[in-house]
C-alpha positions in Angstrom: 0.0 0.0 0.0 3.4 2.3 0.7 4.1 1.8 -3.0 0.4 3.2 -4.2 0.4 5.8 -1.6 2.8 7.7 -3.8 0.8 8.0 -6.9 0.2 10.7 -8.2 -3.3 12.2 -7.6 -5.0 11.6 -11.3 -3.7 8.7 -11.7 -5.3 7.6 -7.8 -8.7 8.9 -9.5 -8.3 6.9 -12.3 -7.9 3.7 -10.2 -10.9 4.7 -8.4 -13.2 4.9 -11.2 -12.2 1.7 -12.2 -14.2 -0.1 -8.4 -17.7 -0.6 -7.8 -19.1 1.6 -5.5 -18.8 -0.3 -2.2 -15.4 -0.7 -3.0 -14.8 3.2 -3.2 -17.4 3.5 0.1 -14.4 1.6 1.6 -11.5 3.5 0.1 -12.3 6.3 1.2 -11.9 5.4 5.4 -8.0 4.1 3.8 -6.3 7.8 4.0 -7.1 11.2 3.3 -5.5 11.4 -0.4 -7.4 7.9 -1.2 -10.7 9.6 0.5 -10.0 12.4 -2.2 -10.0 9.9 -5.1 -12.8 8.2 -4.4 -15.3 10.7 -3.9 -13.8 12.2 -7.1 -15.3 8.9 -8.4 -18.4 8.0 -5.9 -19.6 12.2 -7.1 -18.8 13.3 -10.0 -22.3 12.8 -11.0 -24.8 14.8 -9.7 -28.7 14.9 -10.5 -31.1 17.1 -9.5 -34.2 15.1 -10.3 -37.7 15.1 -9.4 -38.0 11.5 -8.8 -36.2 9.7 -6.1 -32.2 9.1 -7.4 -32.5 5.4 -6.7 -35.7 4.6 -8.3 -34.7 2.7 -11.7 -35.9 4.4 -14.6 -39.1 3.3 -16.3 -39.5 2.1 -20.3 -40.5 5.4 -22.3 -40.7 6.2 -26.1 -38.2 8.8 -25.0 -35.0 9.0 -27.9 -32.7 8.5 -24.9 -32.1 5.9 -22.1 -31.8 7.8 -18.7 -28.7 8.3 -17.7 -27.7 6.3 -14.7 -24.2 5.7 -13.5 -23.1 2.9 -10.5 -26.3 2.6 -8.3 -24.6 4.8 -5.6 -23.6 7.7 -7.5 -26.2 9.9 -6.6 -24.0 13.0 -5.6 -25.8 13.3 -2.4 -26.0 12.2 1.2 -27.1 8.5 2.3 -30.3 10.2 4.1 -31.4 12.1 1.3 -30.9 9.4 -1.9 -34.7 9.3 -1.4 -35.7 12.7 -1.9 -36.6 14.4 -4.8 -36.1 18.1 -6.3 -38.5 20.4 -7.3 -38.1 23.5 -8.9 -40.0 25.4 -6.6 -37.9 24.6 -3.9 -34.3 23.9 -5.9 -32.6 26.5 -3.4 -33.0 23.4 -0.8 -31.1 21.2 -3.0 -28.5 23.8 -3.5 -27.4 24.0 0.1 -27.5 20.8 1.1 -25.0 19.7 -1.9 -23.3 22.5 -0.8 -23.0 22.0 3.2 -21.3 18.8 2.1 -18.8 20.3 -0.1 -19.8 17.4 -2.9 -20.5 19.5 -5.8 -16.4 20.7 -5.7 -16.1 17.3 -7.4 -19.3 17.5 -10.4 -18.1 16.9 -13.6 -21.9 15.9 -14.9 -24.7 18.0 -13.8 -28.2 15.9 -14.7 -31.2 18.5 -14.4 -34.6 17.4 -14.1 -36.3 18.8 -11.3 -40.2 18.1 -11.0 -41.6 21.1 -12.8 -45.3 21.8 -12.7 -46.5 22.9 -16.0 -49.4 24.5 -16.5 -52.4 22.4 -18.3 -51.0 18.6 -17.8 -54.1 17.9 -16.2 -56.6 19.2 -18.6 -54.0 16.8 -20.8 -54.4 14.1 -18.7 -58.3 14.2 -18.9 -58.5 14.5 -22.5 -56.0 11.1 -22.8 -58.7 9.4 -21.1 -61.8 10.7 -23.0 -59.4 9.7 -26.4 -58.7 6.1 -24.3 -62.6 5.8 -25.1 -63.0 5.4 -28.7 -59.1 3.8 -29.4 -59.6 0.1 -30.5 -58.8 -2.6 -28.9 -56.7 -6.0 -29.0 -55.1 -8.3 -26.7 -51.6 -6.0 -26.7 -53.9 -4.0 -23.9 -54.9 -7.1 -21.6 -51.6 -7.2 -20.1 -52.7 -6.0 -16.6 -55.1 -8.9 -16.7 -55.3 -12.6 -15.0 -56.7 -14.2 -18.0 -57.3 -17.8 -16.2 -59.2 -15.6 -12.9 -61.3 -14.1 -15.7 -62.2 -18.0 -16.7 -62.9 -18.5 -13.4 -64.9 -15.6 -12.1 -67.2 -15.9 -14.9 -68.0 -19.3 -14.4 -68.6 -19.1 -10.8 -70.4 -16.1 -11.1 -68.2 -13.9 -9.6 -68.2 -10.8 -12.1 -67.6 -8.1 -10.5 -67.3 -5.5 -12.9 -69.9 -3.1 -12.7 -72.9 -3.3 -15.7 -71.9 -6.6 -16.3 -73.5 -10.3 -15.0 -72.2 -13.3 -15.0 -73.9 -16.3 -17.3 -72.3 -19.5 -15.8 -75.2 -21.4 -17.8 -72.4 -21.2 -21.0 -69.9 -24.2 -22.0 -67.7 -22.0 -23.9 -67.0 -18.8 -23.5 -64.0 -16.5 -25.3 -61.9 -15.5 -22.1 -60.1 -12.6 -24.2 -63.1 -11.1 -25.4 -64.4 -11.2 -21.7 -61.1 -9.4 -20.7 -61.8 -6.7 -23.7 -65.4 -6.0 -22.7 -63.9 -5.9 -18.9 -60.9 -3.0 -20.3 -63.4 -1.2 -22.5 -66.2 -0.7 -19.3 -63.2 0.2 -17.3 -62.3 3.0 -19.8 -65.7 4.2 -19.5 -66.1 4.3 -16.2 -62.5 5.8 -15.2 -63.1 9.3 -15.7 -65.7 9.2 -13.1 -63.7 6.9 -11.0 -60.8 9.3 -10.9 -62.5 12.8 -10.7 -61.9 13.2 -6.8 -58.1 12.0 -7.3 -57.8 14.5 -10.0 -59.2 17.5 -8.4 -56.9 16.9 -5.6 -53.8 16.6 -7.8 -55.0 19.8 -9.4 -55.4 21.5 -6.6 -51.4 20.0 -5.5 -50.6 21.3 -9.0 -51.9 24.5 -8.6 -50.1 25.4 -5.7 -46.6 24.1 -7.0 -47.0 26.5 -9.9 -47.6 29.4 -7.4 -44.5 28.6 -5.3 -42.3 27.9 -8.6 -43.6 31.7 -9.5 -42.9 33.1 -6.3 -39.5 31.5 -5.9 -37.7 32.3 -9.1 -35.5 34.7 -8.6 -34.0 33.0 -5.3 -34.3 29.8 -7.7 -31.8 31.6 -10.1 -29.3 33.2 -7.2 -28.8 29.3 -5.5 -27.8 27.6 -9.1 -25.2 30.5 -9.6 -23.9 29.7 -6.6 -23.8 26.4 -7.2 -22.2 26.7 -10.7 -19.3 29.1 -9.0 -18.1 26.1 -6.9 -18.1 23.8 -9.7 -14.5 24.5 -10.8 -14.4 20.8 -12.7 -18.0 21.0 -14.3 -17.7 19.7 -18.0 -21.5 18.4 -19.3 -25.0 19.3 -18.2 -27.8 17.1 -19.3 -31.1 18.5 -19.2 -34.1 16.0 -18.9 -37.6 16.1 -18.8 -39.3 15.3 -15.5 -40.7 12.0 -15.8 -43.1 9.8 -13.2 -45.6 7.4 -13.7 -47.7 7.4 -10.3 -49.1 9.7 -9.2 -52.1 9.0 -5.8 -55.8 7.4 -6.8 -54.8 7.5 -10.6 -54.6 3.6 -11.9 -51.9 5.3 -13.9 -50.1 8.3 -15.1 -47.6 8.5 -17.6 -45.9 11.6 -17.7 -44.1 11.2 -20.9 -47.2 9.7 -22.3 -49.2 13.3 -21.3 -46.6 15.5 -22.4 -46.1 13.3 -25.7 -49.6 14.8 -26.7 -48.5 18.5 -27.0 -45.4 17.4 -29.6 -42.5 19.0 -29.2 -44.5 21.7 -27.2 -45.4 19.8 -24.4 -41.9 18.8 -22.3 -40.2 21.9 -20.3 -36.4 21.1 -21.3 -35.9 24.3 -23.4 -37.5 25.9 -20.4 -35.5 24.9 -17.8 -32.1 24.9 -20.5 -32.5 28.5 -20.9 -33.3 28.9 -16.6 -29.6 26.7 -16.9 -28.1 29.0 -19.2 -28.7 32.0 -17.9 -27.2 30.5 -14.3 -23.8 29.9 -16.0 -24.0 33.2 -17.9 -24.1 35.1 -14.4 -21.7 32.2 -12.6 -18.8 32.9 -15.5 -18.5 29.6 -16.3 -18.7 27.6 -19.6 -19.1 23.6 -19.9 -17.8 21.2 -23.3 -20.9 18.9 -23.6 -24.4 19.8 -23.6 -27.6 17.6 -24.0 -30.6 18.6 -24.1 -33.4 15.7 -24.2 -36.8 16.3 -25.6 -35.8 20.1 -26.4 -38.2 22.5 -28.1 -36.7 24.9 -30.8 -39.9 27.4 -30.4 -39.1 28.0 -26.8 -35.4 28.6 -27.4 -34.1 32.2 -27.7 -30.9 33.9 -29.3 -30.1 35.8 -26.0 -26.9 36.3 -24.0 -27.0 33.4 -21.7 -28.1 30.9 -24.3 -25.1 32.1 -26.8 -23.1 32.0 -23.9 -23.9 28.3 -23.4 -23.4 27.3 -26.9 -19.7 29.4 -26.8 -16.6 26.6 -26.3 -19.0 23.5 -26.5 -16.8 20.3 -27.6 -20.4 18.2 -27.4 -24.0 18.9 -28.2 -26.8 16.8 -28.5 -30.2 18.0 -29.3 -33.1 15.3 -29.0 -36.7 16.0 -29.9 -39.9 14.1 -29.8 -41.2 15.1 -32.8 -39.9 17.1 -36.4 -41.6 20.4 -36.1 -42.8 22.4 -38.8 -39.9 24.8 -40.6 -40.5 28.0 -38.5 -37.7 30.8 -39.9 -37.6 32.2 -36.8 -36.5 28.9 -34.9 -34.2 27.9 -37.7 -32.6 31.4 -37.3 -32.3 31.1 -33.7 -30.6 27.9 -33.9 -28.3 28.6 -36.7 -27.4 31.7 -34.5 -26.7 29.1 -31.9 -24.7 27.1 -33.2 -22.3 29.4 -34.9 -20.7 30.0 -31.2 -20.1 26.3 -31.5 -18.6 26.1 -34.5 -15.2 27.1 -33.8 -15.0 24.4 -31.2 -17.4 21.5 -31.6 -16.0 17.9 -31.9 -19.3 15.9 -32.1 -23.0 16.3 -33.0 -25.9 14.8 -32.2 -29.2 15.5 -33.6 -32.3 13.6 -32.9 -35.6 14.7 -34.6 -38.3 11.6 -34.3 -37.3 9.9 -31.3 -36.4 5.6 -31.0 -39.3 5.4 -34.2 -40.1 8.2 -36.0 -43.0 8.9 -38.3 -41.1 10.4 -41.3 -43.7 12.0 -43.4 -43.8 14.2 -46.7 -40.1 14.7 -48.4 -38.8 16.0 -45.3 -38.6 19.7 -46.5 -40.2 20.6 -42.9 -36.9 19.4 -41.2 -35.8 22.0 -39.1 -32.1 21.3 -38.8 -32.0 20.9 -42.7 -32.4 25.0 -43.0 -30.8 25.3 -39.5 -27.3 23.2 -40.9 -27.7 25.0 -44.5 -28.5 22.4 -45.8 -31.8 23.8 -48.2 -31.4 24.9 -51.4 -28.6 26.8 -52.2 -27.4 27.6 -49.3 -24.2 27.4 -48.3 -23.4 24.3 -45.4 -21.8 25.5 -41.8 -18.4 24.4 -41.8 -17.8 23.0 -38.5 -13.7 23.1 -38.5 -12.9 20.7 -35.6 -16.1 18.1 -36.5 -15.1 14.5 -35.9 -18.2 12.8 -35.8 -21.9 13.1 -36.9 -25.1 11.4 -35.7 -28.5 12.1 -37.4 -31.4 10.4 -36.2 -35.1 10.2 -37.1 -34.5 12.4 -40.7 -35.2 12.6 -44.1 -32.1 14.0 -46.7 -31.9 14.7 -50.0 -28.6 12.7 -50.8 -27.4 15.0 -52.9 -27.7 17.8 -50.5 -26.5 15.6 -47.2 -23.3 14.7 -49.6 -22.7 18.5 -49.5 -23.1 19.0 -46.0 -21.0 15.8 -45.3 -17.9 16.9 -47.8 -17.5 20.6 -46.5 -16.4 19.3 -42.9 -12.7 19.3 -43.1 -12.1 17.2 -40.0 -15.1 14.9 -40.2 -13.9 11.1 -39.5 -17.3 8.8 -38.0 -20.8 9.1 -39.4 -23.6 7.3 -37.5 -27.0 7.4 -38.8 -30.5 6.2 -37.4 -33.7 5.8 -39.0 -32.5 8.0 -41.8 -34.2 7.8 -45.1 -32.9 9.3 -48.8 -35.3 10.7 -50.8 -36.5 10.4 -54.0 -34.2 12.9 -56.1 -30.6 12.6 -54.8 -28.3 10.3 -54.1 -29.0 6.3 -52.5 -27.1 4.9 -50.1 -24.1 2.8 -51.9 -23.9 6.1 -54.0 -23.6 8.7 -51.1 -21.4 5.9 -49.2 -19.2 5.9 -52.8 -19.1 9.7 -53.1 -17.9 10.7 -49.0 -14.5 11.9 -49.0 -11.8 9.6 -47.6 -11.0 11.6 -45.2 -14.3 9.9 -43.7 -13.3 6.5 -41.8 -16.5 4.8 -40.9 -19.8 5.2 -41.1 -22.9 3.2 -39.1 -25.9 3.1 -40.4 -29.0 1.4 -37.6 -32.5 0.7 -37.9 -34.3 1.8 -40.6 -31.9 2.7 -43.1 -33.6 3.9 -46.7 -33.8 5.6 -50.0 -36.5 5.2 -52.8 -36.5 1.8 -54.4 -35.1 1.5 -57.6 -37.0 -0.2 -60.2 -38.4 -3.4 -59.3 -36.2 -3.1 -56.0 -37.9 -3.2 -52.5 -41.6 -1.2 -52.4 -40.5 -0.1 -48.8 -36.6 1.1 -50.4 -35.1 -0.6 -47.2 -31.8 -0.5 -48.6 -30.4 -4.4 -48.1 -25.9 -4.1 -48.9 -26.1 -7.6 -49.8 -28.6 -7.4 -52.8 -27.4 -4.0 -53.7 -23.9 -3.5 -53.0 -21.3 -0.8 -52.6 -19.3 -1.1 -55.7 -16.5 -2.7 -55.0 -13.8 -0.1 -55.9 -15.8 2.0 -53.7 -12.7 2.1 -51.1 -15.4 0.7 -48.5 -16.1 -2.7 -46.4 -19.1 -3.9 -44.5 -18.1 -5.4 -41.2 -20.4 -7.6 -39.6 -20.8 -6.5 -36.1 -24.3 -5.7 -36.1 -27.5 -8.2 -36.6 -30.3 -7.9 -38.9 -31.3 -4.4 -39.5 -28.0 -2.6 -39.2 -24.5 -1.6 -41.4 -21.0 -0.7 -40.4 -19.1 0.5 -43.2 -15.4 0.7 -42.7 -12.6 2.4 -45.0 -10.5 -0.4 -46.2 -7.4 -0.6 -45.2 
C-alpha cells in the first residue's frame, strides 16, 4: 500500500473509477488522499431530479435511455438518496449539496427537477376521454389474469360493474371477456378518478404558485452552485418524468406530455433557466444535451449564446420534427455558430427511437438550421469528428454537400435516416464521401426510394445491392439484422 500511496493524484482517481461503489465507500476510510479519489469517483455525478435518485428508470418512447451511473452515485448524502427536487424549492437542494462540499467534485450536472407545468391535467383528462373510442386487442390485456377471468365468470363472480355473469355457458371467449372488462373500465375511469384528480389539481396549482414566487432565489442558488463547480464539464437537461401519481390507476408523464409534440416537455424551459445561471456564474461547460428540447421556446439571448460558446459536445433530441419556422431555424443557426469554432461531435435527434417520417422531409428543421436547403451554403464546422442524425429525411445530394464541406469529419452514425427520391441512394452517397471519412454506421431503418423493381419499402439491403467494390469501402459484420457498419479499407 506504501508503494500506491505515492501515486500521483490523477492517476489515484483513475484507479478509483475503475471499483464498484462499495469498494470506493471503503477506500475512502483508507487515508485522506485515497478519501479524495474516491469521492472524485463516488460524485462526479450529480442529479437534481424530481424523482427519487434510486428509483430505476421506467421504459419510455423517449429518444434517450436515462442516464444512470453505478447505483450509488447519486452525488448526495445517504439520508437524502430518497428525496426528490423540485423546482419550486431547488434552493434546498442547492445547500444541502453545498453544506457537504460534494459539488467541488461534479463533472456531470443531470437536471430534471419536477416542474409543474401548466395544463398537464386538462391533458391528462382529454388522454382518457381519447382512451374511449381507441380500439382494442389483446396488446392491452396485459394488466389482466386471463385464467381468474375464466374462473370468475363461471362461478359467477363478475364483479365488474354493468356486467353479469352467465355460468349457464360451456364455452366462452376468455379474451373477449377481458376486452369487454378493459373497455367498461375506460368508460367508467373518468368518473372513477374525478376526486383523485381534483386533488392533484389542486397540489398542481399550488406548486405552480411557489415555482412563480421562488424564481428569482431559484436563479441566485444555481449561480452559486455553478461558482463552486471548478471541474463541471457536461450538463444534461431531462424532462421530469413519473408514472404514479395517488388514486390515478396510472399516469404517464411522458405519455401526457407526448400529446402536446415537441411543445409539451419543459427542457428548453429549464435549459434556458440553466443558461442563464452559467452566464451570471462565468463559467462555460464542453458537452451539452438537451433531451426532448423544443426549438420554439429557445431564444438567441446572452446566456443561451453563452452556453453554446466553447461546447466540444452537443446533442439536441426531440420528440417530434416540427414544422420549418424561420424564426427557430434562425435562432438555432445563430446558436450554433458560437459552436462552430469548437465543436468535436453532434448529435441530432428529430423523431425519437421510431419516427414517423412524413412528406419529403422539406419541414426538417435542422436541414435549414445546418444549410442544408437549397442553395445555401453548409456551416463548416472546423474541428467536427463525428456526426449522428437520427429520425431524418435528406436529399442525398444535399446531405453529400453537407457531409464533404467538414474538413475534419472522420465517423458518421446514422439512425432511422431515409434518402429521398431525387438525390443520391445509399451505396452512392457511401461511394461519393471523401476519404478523409473513416467509418460510417448506419442502424434501424436505413432507406432511400426503391429503384426499379427493388424493394416497395426502399429498405436498402448491402447484400442485394452492393457498394461497388472499388468504392474504397467494407461492411463489417458486427451488427444483426437491420443494421451496417461500413469501414474504410485498409
Amino acid at each position: 500500500m506504501a508503494s500506491l500511496g505515492s501515486l500521483p493524484p490523477e492517476l489515484k482517481v483513475q484507479i478509483a473509477s475503475l471499483l464498484r461503489p462499495s469498494d470506493l465507500a471503503c477506500l475512502r476510510f483508507a487515508n485522506r488522499d485515497w478519501a479524495a479519489a474516491g469521492s472524485w469517483a463516488l460524485f462526479e455525478v450529480l442529479r437534481f431530479s424530481g424523482r427519487p435518485q434510486d428509483e430505476p428508470p421506467f421504459w419510455n418512447f423517449g429518444p434517450h435511455a436515462e442516464y444512470l451511473p453505478y447505483p450509488a452515485n447519486f452525488g448526495r448524502s445517504r439520508a437524502c438518496r430518497m428525496k426528490t427536487v423540485e423546482f419550486g424549492r431547488l434552493s434546498d437542494a442547492v445547500k444541502e449539496v453545498m453544506s457537504l462540499a460534494l459539488h467541488r467534485y461534479t463533472r456531470t450536472f443531470v437536471f430534471d427537477p419536477a416542474y409543474y407545468r401548466n395544463g398537464f391535467w386538462d391533458d391528462y383528462r382529454l388522454m382518457l376521454e381519447a382512451a374511449m373510442d381507441e380500439p382494442l386487442d389483446e396488446d392491452d390485456l396485459d394488466d389482466y389474469d386471463i385464467d381468474q377471468i375464466e374462473y370468475e365468470y363461471r362461478v359467477g363472480a363478475w364483479a365488474e360493474p354493468g356486467y353479469e355473469s352467465d355460468s349457464s355457458k360451456s364455452s366462452v371467449d376468455v379474451y373477449e371477456l377481458a376486452l369487454e372488462r378493459e373497455r367498461v373500465r375506460r368508460v367508467l375511469r373518468p368518473d372513477l378518478e374525478a376526486a383523485a384528480i381534483n386533488e392533484a389539481i389542486a397540489y398542481w396549482n399550488n406548486k405552480m404558485e411557489e415555482q412563480t414566487a421562488n424564481e428569482a432565489e431559484i436563479l441566485t442558488a444555481l449561480v452559486k452552485l455553478f461558482r463552486g463547480m471548478s471541474c463541471l464539464e457536461k450538463i444534461q437537461v431531462r424532462p421530469w418524468e413519473f408514472s404514479k401519481w395517488p388514486g390515478l390507476r396510472s399516469c404517464n408523464s411522458y405519455e401526457i406530455d407526448s400529446q402536446r409534440g415537441h411543445l409539451g416537455f419543459c427542457s428548453s424551459l429549464m435549459t434556458e433557466f440553466v443558461a442563464q445561471a452559467l452566464e451570471s456564474a462565468g463559467r462555460h461547460i464542453q458537452h451539452l444535451q438537451v433531451i426532448e428540447f423544443c426549438p420554439a421556446q429557445f431564444h438567441n439571448t446572452p446566456a443561451t449564446r453563452h452556453l453554446f460558446t466553447g461546447l466540444r459536445q452537443l446533442s439536441l433530441d426531440q420528440f417530434s420534427m416540427p414544422p420549418l419556422e424561420s424564426q427557430s431555424s434562425g435562432v438555432m443557426s445563430k446558436l450554433l455558430q458560437c459552436a462552430l469554432p469548437t465543436l468535436e461531435r453532434l448529435s441530432v435527434c428529430a423523431g425519437g427511437k421510431w419516427p414517423e417520417i412524413q412528406g419529403d422531409g422539406e419541414d426538417a428543421l435542422f436541414r435549414k438550421t445546418l444549410g442544408m436547403q437549397g442553395e445555401d451554403s453548409p456551416l463548416v464546422f472546423p474541428r467536427l469528428e463525428f456526426l449522428q442524425f437520427r429520425g431524418m429525411i435528406f436529399d442525398g445530394s444535399t446531405l453529400l454537400r453537407f457531409l464533404s464541406a467538414q474538413p475534419c469529419l472522420k465517423r458518421l452514425e446514422f439512425t432511422h435516416v431515409v434518402l429521398g427520391p431525387n438525390g443520391l441512394r445509399w451505396p452512392e452517397l457511401l461511394e461519393a464521401l471523401p476519404d478523409r471519412i473513416e467509418s460510417c454506421q448506419l442502424l434501424e431503418d436505413f432507406r432511400h426510394e426503391p429503384i426499379e423493381g427493388g424493394d416497395p419499402t426502399g429498405r436498402w439491403d448491402p447484400e442485394v445491392d452492393p457498394i461497388p467494390i472499388h468504392s474504397g469501402w467494407k461492411e463489417k459484420k458486427l451488427y444483426g439484422f437491420g443494421c451496417g457498419h461500413f469501414v474504410r479499407k485498409t
